[in-house]
DOTIBA-311299 format. One line per field, with one value per residue: chain; z, y, x of N, C-alpha, C in turn; residue number from 1; residue in three letters. Coordinates in steps of 0.1 Angstrom, whole numbers, m for minus. Each point is the difference from the previous one (the first is absolute). Last residue first. Layout:
<atoms>
unit: A	...
n_up: Z	...
n_north: Y	...
n_east: X	...
ca_up: Z	...
ca_north: Y	...
ca_east: X	...
c_up: Z	...
c_north: Y	...
c_east: X	...
pos: NUM	...
code: ALA	...
</atoms>
This chain:
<atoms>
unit: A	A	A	A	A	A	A	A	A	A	A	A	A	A	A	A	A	A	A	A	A	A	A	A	A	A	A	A	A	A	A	A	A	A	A	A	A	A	A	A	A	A	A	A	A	A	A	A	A	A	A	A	A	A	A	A	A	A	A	A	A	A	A	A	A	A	A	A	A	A	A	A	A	A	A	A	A	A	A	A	A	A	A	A	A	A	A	A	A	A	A	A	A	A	A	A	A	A	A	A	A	A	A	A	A	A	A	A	A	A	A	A	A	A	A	A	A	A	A	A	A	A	A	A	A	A	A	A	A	A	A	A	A	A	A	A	A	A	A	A	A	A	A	A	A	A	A	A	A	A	A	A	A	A	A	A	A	A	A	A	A	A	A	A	A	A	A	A	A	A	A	A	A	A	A	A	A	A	A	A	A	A	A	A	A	A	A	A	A	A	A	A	A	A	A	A	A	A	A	A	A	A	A	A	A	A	A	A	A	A	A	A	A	A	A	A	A	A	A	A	A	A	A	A	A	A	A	A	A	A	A
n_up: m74	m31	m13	m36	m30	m31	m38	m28	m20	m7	10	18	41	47	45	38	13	24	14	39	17	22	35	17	43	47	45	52	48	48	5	m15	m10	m36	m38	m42	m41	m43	m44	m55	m44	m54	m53	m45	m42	3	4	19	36	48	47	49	40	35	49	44	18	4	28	54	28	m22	m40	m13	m33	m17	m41	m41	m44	m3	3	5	6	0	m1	m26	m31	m50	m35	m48	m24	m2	m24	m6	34	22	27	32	6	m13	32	49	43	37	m2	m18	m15	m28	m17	m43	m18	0	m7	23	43	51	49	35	39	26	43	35	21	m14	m29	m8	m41	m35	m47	m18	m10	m35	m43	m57	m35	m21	m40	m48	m37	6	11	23	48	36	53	46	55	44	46	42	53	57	41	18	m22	m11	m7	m33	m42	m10	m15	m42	m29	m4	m30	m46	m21	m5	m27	m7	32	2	m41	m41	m50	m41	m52	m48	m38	m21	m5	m24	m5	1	6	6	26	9	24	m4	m2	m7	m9	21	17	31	17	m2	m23	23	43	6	m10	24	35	m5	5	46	44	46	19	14	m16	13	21	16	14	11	13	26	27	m1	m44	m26	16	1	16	m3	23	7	3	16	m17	m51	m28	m9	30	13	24	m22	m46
n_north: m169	46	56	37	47	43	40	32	m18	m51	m53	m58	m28	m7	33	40	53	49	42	28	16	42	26	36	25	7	m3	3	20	m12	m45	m46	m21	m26	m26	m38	m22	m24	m4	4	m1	9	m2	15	24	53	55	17	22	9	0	21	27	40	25	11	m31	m39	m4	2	m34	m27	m39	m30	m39	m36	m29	m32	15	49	56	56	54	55	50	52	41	m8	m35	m27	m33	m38	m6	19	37	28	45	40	37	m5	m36	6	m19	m28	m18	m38	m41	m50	m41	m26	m40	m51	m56	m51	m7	21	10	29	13	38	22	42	41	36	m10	m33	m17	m35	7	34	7	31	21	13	m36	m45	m39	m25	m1	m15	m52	m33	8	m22	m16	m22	m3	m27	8	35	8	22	22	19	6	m38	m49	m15	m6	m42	m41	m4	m9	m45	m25	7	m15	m45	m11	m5	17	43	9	28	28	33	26	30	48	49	m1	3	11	14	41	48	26	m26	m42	m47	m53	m44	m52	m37	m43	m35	m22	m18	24	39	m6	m24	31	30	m18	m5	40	15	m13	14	40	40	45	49	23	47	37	39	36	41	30	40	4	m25	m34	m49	m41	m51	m52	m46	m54	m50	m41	m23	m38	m47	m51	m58	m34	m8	m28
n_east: m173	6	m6	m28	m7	m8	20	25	42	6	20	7	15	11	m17	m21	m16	m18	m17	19	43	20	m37	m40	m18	m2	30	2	17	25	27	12	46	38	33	24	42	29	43	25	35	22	33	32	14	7	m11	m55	m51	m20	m28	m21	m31	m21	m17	m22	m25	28	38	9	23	40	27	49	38	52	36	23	6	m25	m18	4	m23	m17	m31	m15	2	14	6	m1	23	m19	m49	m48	m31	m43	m20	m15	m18	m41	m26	2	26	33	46	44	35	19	36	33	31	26	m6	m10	m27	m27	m33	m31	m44	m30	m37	m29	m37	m31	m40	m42	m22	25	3	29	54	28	32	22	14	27	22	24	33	46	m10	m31	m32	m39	m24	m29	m23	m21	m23	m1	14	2	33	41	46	39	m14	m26	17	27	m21	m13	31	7	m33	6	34	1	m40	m49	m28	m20	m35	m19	m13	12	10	20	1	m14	m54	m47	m57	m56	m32	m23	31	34	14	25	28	40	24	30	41	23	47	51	39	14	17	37	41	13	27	48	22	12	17	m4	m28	m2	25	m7	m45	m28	m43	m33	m47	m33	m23	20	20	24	45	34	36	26	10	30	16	3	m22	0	m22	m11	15	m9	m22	m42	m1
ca_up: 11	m3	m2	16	2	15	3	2	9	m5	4	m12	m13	m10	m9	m3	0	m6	m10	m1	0	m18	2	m12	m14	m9	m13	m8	m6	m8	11	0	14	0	14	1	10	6	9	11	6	18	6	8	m1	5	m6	m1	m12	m13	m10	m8	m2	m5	m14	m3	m2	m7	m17	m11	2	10	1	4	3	10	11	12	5	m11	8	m10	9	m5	14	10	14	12	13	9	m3	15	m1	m1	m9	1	m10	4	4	m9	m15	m4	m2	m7	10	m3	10	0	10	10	m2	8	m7	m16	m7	m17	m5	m13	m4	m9	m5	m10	1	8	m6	9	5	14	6	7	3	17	8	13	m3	7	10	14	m3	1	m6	m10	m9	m11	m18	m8	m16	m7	m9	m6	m15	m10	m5	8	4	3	12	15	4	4	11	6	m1	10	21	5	1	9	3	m10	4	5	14	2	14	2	10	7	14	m4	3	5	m12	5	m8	m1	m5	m2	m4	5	m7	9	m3	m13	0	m9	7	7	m9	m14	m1	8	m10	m10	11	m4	m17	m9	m12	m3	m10	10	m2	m13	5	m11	2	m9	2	m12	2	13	7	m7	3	m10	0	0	m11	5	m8	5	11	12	0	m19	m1	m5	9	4	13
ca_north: m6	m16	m6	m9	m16	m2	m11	5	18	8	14	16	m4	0	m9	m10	m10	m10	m8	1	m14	m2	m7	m14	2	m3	8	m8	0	10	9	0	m5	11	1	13	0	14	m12	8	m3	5	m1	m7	m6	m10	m3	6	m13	5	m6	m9	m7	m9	1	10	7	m2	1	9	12	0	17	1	13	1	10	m4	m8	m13	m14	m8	m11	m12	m9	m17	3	9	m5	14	8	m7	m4	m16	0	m6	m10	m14	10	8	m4	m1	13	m4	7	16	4	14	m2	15	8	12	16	4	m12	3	m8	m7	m2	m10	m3	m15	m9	7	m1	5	7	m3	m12	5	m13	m2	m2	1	16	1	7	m1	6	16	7	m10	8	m2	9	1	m1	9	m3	m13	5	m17	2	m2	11	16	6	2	13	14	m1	4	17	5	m4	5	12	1	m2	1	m18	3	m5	m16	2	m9	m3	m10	m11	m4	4	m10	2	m9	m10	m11	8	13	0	14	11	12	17	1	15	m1	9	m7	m11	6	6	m8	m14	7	m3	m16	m2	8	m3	m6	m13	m3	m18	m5	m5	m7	m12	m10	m6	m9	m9	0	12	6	11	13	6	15	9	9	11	11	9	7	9	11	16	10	2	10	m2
ca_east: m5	2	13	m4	0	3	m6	m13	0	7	m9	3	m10	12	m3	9	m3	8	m7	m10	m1	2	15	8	0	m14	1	0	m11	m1	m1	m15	m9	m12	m6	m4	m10	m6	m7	m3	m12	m1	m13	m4	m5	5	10	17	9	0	19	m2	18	m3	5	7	m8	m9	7	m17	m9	m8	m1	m16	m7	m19	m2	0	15	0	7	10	6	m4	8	m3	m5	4	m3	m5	7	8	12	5	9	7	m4	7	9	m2	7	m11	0	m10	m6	m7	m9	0	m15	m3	m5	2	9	2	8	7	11	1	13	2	12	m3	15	8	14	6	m8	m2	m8	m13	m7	m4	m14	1	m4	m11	2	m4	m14	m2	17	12	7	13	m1	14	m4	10	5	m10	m3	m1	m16	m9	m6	2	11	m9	m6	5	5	m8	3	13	m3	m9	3	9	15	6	7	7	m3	4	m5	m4	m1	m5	10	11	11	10	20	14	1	m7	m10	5	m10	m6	m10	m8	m3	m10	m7	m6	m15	m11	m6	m2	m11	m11	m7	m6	m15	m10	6	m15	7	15	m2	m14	4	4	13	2	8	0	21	2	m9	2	m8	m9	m11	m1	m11	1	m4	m5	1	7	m5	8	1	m3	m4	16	12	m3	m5
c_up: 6	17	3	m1	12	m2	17	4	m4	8	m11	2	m8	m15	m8	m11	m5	3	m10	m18	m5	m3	m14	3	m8	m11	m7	m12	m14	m7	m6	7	1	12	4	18	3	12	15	5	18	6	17	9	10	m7	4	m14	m5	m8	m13	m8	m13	m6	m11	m12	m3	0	m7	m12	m6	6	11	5	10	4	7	9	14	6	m12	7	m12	7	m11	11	2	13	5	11	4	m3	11	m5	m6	m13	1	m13	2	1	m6	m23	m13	m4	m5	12	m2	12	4	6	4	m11	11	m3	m13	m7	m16	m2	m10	m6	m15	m2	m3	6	6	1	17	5	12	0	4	0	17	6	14	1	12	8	7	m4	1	m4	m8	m7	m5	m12	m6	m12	m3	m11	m10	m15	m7	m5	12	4	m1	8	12	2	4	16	10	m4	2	15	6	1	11	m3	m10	1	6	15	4	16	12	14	0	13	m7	10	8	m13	11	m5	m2	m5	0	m2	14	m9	6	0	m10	m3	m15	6	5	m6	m15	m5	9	m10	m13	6	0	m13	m10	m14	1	m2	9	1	m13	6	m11	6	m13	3	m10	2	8	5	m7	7	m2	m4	1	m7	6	m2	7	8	9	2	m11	m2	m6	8	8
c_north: m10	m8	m19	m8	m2	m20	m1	m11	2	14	9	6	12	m4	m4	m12	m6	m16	m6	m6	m3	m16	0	m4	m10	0	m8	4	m9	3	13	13	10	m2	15	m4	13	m7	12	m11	4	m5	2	1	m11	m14	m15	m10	4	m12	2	m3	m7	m3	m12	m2	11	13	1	m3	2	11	m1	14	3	15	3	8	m7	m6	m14	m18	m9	m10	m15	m6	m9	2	16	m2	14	16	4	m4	m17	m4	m12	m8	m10	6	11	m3	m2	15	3	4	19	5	18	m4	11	11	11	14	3	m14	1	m2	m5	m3	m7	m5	m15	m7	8	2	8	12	m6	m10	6	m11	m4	1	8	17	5	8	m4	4	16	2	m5	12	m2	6	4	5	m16	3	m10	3	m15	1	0	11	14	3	1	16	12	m5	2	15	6	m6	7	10	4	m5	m2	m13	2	1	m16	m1	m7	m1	m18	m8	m2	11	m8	0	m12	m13	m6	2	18	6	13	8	2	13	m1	19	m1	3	m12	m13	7	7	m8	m5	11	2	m14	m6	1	m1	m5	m16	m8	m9	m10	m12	m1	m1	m11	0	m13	m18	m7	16	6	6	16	8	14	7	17	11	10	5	5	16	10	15	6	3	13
c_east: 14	m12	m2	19	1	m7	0	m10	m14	m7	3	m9	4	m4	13	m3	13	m8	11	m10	m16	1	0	11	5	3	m12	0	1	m14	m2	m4	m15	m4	m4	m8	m11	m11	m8	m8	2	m11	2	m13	m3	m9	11	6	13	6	m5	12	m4	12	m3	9	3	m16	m17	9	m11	m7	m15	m6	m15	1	m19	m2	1	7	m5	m5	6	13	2	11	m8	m8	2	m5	m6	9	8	13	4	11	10	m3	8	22	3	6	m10	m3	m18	m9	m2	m8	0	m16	m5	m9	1	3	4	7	3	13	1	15	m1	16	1	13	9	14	2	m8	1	m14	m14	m4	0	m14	2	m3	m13	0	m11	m10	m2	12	12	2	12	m4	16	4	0	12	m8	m1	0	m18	m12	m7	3	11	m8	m8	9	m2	m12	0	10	m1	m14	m5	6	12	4	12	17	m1	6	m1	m2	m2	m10	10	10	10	5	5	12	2	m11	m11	7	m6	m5	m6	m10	m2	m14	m4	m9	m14	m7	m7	m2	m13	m6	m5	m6	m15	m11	3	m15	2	12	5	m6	7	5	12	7	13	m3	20	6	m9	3	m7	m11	m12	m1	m7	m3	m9	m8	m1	5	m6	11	2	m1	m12	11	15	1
pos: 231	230	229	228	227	226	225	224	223	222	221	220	219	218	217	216	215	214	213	212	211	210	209	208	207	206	205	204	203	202	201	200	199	198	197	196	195	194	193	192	191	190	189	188	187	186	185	184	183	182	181	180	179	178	177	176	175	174	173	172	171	170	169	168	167	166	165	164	163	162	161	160	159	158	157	156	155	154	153	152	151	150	149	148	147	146	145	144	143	142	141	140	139	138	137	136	135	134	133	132	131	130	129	128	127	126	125	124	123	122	121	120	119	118	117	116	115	114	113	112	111	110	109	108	107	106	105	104	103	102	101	100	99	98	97	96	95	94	93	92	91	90	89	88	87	86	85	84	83	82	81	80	79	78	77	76	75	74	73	72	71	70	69	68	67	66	65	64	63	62	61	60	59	58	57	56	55	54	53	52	51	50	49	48	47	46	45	44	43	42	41	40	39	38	37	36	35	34	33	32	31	30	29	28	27	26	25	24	23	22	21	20	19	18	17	16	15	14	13	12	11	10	9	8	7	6	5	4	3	2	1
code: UNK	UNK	UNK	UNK	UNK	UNK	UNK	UNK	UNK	UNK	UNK	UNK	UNK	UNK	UNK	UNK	UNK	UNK	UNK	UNK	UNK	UNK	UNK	UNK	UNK	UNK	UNK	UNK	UNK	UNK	UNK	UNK	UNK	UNK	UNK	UNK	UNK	UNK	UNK	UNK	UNK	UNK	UNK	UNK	UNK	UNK	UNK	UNK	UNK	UNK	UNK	UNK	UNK	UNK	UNK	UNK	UNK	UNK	UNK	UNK	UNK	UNK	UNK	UNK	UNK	UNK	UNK	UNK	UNK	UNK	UNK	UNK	UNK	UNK	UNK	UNK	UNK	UNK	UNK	UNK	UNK	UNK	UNK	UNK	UNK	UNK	UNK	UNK	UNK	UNK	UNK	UNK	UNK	UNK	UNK	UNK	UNK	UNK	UNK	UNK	UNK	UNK	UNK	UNK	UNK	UNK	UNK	UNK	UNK	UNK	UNK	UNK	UNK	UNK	UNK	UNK	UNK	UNK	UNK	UNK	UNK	UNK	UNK	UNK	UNK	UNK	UNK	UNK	UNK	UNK	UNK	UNK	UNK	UNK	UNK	UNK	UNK	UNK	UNK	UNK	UNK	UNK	UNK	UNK	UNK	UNK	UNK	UNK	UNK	UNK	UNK	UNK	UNK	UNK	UNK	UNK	UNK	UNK	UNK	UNK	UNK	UNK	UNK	UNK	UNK	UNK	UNK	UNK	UNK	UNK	UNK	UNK	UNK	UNK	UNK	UNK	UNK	UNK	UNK	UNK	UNK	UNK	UNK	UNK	UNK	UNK	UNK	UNK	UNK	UNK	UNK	UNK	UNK	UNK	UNK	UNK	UNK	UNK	UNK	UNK	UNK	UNK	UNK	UNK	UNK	UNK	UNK	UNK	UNK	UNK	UNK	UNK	UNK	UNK	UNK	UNK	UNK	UNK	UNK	UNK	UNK	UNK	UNK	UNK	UNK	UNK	UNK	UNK	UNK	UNK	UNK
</atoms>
């Protein structure tokens, strides 16, 4: 029921300077009792595989994923109450991703599907393995390759959060730098719960979001296939 509290409203959070323009939040032990709210949601979200579209072909993500309604659960209505309380906007969401085990992972990137990206927020409730949340400085690829393991992080910024902790990265993050989660060395799994908000201000990024001609489905696929997702 909603009247027991899934989350610490007390909890502080401590905030990381990206740039002058870009920040990020962290408030640790967001989650009363993250451990039982990591199996709920592990073994109760219907996940399905994300396809991507690379070049010219769809490939599977290395992750699961899944899109739920806020009335979902406790945890979701009282984070996303909290976040209107705090940051004062209206966040949507809520999409959830599973990272199974150390070979999961995310590439570094920009939400540049909210397309307005001078000031945007996005929050994400961690659950399960602690892993390095990388933040690089955005910079033309020839001089920004991306690295895939948790063990080349030089002259990254990287964040530790899990175990129930709420990340929210704000400003220009999203137009000045990019963040992702290398794959690592850990058989345990991390699932990420992800609001997002955008006040639409500024000039509008045109260019390909990395989402862009994803598809959802839990029917078999094989790579280089694009499947209609379920009616």
């Amino acid at each position: 029921m909603d009247g027991e509290l899934r989350i610490d409203r007390s909890a502080s959070a401590v905030r990381h300077q990206l740039d002058q323009e870009s920040w990020v939040d962290v408030v640790g032990g967001f989650v009363v009792d993250a451990a039982n709210e990591f199996t709920t949601f592990r073994d109760d979200t219907p996940w399905v595989q994300n396809e991507i579209l690379r070049y010219d072909k769809y490939v599977p993500e290395k992750r699961l994923g899944a899109g739920l309604n806020s009335d979902r659960s406790p945890l979701l209505r009282q984070t996303s109450m909290h976040l209107r309380s705090k940051y004062r906007v209206e966040f949507s969401g809520v999409a959830a991703l599973l990272y199974r085990n150390g070979e999961d992972f995310q590439g570094l990137h920009s939400d540049r599907e909210m397309r307005w990206l001078d000031d945007t927020m996005i929050a994400i409730v961690v659950l399960g393995e602690r892993r390095p949340f990388v933040f690089r400085q955005r910079a033309p690829l020839s001089t920004n390759p991306v690295r895939g393991h948790a063990g080349d992080l030089d002259g990254d910024i990287a964040l530790m959060p899990g175990e129930g902790d709420l990340l929210v990265m704000g400003g220009a993050a999203q137009r000045n730098w990019l963040h992702g989660i290398p794959a690592a060395d850990t058989d345990r799994a991390r699932i990420s719960l992800t609001w997002r908000w955008t006040s639409k201000r500024g000039r509008p990024d045109t260019n390909p979001a990395y989402s862009e001609g994803r598809q959802f489905s839990d029917a078999p696929r094989q790579p280089g296939s694009r499947g209609r997702p379920p009616a």
